[in-house]
C-alpha positions in Angstrom: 32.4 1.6 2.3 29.9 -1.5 2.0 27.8 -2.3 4.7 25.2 -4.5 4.8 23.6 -5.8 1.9 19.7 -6.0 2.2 18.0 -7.5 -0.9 15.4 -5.1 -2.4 11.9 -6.4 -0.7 8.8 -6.2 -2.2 6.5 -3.7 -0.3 2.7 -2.3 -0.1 1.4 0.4 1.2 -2.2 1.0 3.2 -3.3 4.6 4.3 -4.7 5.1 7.9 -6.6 8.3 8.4 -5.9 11.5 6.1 -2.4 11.1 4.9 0.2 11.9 2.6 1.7 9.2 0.2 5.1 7.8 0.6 7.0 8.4 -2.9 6.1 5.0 -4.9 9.5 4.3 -5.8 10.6 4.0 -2.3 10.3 0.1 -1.1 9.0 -0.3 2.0 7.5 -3.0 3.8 4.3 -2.7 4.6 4.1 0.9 5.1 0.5 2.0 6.5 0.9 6.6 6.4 -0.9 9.0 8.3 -0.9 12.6 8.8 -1.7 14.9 11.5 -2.1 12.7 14.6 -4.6 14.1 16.4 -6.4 15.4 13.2 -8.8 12.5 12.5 -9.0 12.0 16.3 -10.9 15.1 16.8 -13.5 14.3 14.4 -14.5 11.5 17.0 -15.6 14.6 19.3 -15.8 13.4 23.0 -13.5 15.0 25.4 -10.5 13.0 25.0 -10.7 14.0 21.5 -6.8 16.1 20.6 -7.4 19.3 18.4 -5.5 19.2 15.4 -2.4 20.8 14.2 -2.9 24.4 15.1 -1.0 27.8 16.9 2.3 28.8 15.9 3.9 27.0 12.9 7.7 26.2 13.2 9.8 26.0 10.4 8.4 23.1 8.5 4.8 22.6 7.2 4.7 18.9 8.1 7.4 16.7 10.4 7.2 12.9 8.6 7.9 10.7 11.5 8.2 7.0 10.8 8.1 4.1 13.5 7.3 -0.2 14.0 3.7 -1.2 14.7 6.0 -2.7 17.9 5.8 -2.0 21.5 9.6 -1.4 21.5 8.5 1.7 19.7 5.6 2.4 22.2 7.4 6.0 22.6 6.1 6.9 19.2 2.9 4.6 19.5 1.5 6.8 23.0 3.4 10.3 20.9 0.9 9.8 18.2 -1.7 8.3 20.1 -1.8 10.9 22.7 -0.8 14.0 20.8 2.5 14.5 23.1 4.1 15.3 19.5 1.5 17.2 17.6 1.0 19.4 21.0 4.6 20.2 20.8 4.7 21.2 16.6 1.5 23.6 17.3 0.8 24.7 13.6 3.0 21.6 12.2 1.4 18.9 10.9 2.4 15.2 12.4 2.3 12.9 9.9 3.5 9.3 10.4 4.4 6.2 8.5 4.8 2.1 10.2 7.1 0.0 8.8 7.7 -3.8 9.7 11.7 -3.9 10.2 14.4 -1.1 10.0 16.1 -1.4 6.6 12.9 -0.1 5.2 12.5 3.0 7.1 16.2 3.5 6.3 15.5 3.6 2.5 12.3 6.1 3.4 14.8 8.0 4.7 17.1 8.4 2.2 14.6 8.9 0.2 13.5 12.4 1.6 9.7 10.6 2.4 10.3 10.4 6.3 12.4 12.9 8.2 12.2 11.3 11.2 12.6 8.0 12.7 11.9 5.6 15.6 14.4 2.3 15.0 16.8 0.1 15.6 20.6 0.1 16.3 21.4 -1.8 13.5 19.6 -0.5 10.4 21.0 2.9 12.0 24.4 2.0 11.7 24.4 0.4 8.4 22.7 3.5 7.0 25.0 5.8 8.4 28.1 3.8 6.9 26.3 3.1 3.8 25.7 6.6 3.0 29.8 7.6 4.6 27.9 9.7 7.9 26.3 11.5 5.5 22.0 10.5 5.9 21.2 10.6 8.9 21.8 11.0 12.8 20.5 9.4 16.5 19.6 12.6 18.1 17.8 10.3 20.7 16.8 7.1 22.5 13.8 5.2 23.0 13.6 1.6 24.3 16.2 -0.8 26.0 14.9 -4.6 26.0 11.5 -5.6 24.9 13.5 -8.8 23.1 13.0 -12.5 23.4 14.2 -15.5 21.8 10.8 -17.8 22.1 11.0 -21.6 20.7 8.4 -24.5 20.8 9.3 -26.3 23.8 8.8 -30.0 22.1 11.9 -29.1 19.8 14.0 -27.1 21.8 14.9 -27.4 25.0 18.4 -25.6 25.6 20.5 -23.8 23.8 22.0 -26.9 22.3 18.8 -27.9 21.0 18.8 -25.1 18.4 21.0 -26.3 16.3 19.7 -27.8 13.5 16.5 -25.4 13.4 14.7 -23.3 11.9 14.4 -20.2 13.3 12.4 -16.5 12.4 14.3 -12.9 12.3 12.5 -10.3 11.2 14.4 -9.2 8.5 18.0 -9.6 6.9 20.3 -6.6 9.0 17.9 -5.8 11.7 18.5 -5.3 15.0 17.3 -9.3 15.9 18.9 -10.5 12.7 22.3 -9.0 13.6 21.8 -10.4 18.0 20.7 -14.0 16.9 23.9 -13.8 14.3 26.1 -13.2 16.9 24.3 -15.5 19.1 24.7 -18.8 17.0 28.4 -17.3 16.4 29.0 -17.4 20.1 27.6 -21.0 20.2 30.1 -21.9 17.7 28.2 -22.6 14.8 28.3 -21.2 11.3 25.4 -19.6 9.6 25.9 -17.8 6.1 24.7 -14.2 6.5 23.2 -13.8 3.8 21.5 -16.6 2.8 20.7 -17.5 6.4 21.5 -21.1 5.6 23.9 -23.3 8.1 24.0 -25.0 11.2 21.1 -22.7 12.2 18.3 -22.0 9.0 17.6 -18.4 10.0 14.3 -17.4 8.1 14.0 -13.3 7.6 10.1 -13.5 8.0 7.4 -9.9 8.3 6.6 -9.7 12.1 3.2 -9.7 10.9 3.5 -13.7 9.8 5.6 -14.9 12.3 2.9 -16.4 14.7 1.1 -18.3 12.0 4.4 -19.5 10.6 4.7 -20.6 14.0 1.9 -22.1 14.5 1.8 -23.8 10.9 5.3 -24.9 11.8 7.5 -23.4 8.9 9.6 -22.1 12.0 10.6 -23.7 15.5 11.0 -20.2 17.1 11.8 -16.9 16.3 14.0 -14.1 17.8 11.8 -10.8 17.8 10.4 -8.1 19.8 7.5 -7.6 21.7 4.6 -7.7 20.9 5.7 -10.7 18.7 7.5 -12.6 21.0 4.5 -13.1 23.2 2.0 -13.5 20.5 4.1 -16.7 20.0 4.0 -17.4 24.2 0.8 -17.4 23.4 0.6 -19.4 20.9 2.5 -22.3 23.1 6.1 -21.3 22.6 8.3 -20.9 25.5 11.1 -18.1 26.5 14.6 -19.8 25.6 16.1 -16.6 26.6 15.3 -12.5 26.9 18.3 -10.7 25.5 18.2 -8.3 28.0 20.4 -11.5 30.0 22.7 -10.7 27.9 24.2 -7.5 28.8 25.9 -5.7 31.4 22.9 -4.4 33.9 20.5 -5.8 31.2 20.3 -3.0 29.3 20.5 -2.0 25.6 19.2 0.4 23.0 16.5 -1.7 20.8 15.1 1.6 19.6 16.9 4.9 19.2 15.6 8.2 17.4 16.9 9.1 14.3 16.7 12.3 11.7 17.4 13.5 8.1 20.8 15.2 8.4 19.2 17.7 5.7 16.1 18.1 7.6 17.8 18.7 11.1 20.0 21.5 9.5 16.6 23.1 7.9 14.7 22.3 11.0 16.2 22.0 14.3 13.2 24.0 16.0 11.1 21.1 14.7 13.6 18.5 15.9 13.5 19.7 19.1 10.0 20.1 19.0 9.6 16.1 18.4 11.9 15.1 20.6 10.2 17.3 23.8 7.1 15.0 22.4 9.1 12.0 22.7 10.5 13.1 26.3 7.3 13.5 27.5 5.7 10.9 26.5 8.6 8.2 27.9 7.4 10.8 31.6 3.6 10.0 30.7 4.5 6.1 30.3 6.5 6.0 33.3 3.6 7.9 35.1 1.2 5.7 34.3 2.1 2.4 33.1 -1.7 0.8 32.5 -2.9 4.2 30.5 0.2 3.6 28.7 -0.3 -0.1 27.6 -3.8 0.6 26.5 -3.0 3.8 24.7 0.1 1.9 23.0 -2.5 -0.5 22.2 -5.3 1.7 20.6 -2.8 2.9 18.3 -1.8 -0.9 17.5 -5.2 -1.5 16.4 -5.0 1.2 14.0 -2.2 0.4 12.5 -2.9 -3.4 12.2 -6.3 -3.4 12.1 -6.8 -5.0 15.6 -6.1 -4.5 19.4 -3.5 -7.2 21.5 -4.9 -9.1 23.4 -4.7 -8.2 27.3 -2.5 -11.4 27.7 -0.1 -10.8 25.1 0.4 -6.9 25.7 0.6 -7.5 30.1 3.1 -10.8 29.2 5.3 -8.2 27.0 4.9 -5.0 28.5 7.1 -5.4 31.7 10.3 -6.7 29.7 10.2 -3.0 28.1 12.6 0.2 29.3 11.8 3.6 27.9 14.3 6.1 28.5 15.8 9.1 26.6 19.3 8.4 26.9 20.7 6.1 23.3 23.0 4.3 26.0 25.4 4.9 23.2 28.3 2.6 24.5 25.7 -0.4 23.8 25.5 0.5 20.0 29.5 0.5 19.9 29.0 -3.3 20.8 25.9 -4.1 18.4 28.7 -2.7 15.6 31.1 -5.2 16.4 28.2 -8.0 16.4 27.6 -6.8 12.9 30.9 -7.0 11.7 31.8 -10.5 13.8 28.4 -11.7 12.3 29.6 -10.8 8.4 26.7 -7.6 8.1 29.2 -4.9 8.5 32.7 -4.3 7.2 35.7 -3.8 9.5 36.3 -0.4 8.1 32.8 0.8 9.5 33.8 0.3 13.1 36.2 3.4 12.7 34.0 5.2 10.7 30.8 5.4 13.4 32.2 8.7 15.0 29.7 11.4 14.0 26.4 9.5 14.1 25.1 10.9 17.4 24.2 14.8 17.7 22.3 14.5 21.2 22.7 18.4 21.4 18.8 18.9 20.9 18.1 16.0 23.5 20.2 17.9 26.0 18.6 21.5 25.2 15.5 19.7 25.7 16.5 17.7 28.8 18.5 21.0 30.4 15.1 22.9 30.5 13.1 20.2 33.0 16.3 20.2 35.1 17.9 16.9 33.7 21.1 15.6 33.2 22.5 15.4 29.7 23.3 11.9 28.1 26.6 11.1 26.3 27.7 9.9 23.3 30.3 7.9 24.2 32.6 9.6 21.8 30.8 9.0 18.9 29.3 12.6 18.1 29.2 15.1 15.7 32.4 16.9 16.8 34.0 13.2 17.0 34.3 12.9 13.1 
């Protein structure tokens, strides 16, 4: 069954802290590994320093959890940061990976070098058609929102103004690629999918760029997530429009929780283990908001090499909703935008059934007292 075709990218790798290294033949984009969380952390001493891995082991050694230096993935930024997820794994070790747009962390995946992963809707579904529902799973959610289409106000004004751009997606088939392709569609314009060339010149450009492109002008705006959408704000661009507008009660999954199918059957005590992290740290964010921006922040500046600025973190952080639940019935509608935009073959709408097992989510949520989220008829026992 094809699904969408992502051009091999070019890829290199950086180590953070003590870490294990990604199999070479893997290619990711800009893939920065570490291992054990909290391990280098206590070596700073202090008393905020997090003792590493240690206490009872679960079934697995080491949990390989993979996520976006993005604050749409600022679940797993404060897990890791904070130690919500090593706390939980006791004597197994955390070690985590960063990668710059989902298809990436998709092929880690595959290739048995993350078992874990914080992504988006999009890359998840073509993976799990790709591979005929048989790689991988979204035992959770993470993020709704956090999404902006930004544009330099002296080119574009309105919506009509767009056409005839040139405008940055982070990266052929992710989540943004797939909404702005559906986007331009709605306008009534025709962009090839692949190519990106059309009435609209959609450039796939690394998150990383993006601002300077901006700035340099090789693009007139960019549809991303935060924090990029607000490093370009700052930069001078303007909000055309936050895609949250755009559905019902302004809510969407931009970042779900996925797993190895192979590693959940081997290791569902570790699964569950994670996602307890995962649901308490989305409780700690809630709890408190400003120790959550900064923490998400600290961990940023590992992975990048340098904090946000207050400005671009407070302009970005407010557009962001963490919650557990996938809200499953929006990812039913981001698989039609796929297929409407050319990504995903009709046949892969009928096929989706089976890529949700939120049974550990609602073992997990059961024991604080929760309700349990749905699937929307697109679980395991739904294939």
């Amino acid at each position: 069954m094809p699904a969408l075709r992502t051009p091999p990218r070019r890829h290199g790798a950086r180590a953070r802290r003590r870490g294990l290294a990604l199999t070479a033949a893997v290619p990711l984009l800009a893939v920065a590994l570490t291992a054990c969380g909290y391990g280098s952390k206590a070596q700073r001493g202090g008393e905020d320093a997090v003792p590493v891995a240690r206490g009872k082991k679960l079934s697995a050694d080491t949990v390989r959890i993979g996520y976006f230096p993005n604050l749409t993935h600022a679940t797993a930024l404060v897990g890791d940061q904070e130690g919500f997820f090593q706390k939980e794994l006791g004597g197994t070790r955390v070690s985590t990976a960063s990668f710059n747009a989902g298809p990436s962390e998709i092929e880690a995946l595959n290739a048995g070098s993350v078992d874990i992963g914080f992504i988006g809707p999009s890359p998840a579904l073509n993976g799990y058609a790709k591979a005929k529902g048989q790689n991988l799973r979204i035992v959770a959610g993470s993020a709704s929102g956090g999404v902006k289409f930004v544009v330099d106000p002296e080119k574009i004004r309105t919506p009509d103004d767009v056409k005839g751009k040139r405008i940055a997606t982070p990266q052929l088939g992710n989540t943004q690629d797939v909404a702005f392709l559906n986007w331009i569609a709605e306008q009534g314009w025709k962009v090839d999918p692949q190519s990106g060339k059309g009435d609209v010149s959609v450039l796939r450009t690394d998150s990383k760029v993006t601002p300077d492109a901006y700035a340099s002008g090789s693009v007139d705006g960019a549809w991303v997530p935060e924090p990029t959408a607000s490093q370009l704000v700052a930069k001078g661009a303007k909000v055309l429009l936050d895609e949250a507008s755009l559905w019902p009660d302004e809510k969407f999954v931009i970042t779900n929780v996925i797993v190895s199918q192979k590693f959940l059957s081997k290791h569902p005590d570790v699964v569950e283990a994670v996602l307890r992290g995962a649901v308490k740290t989305n409780e700690w964010i809630s709890a408190h908001p400003e120790k959550a921006k900064q923490s998400a922040n600290a961990q940023l500046a590992e992975l990048t090499g340098k904090p946000l600025p207050a400005e671009v973190i407070d302009a970005a952080w407010p557009s962001l909703r963490f919650t557990d639940d996938p809200l499953a019935a929006t990812l039913r509608v981001q698989a039609r935008h796929a297929v409407e935009a050319g990504l995903l073959d009709e046949t892969a709408l009928a096929e989706i059934a089976g890529i949700y097992d939120l049974g550990p989510l609602n073992t997990v949520l059961a024991a604080q007292g929760r309700p349990a989220v749905a699937d929307d008829g697109l679980g395991v026992g739904s294939r």
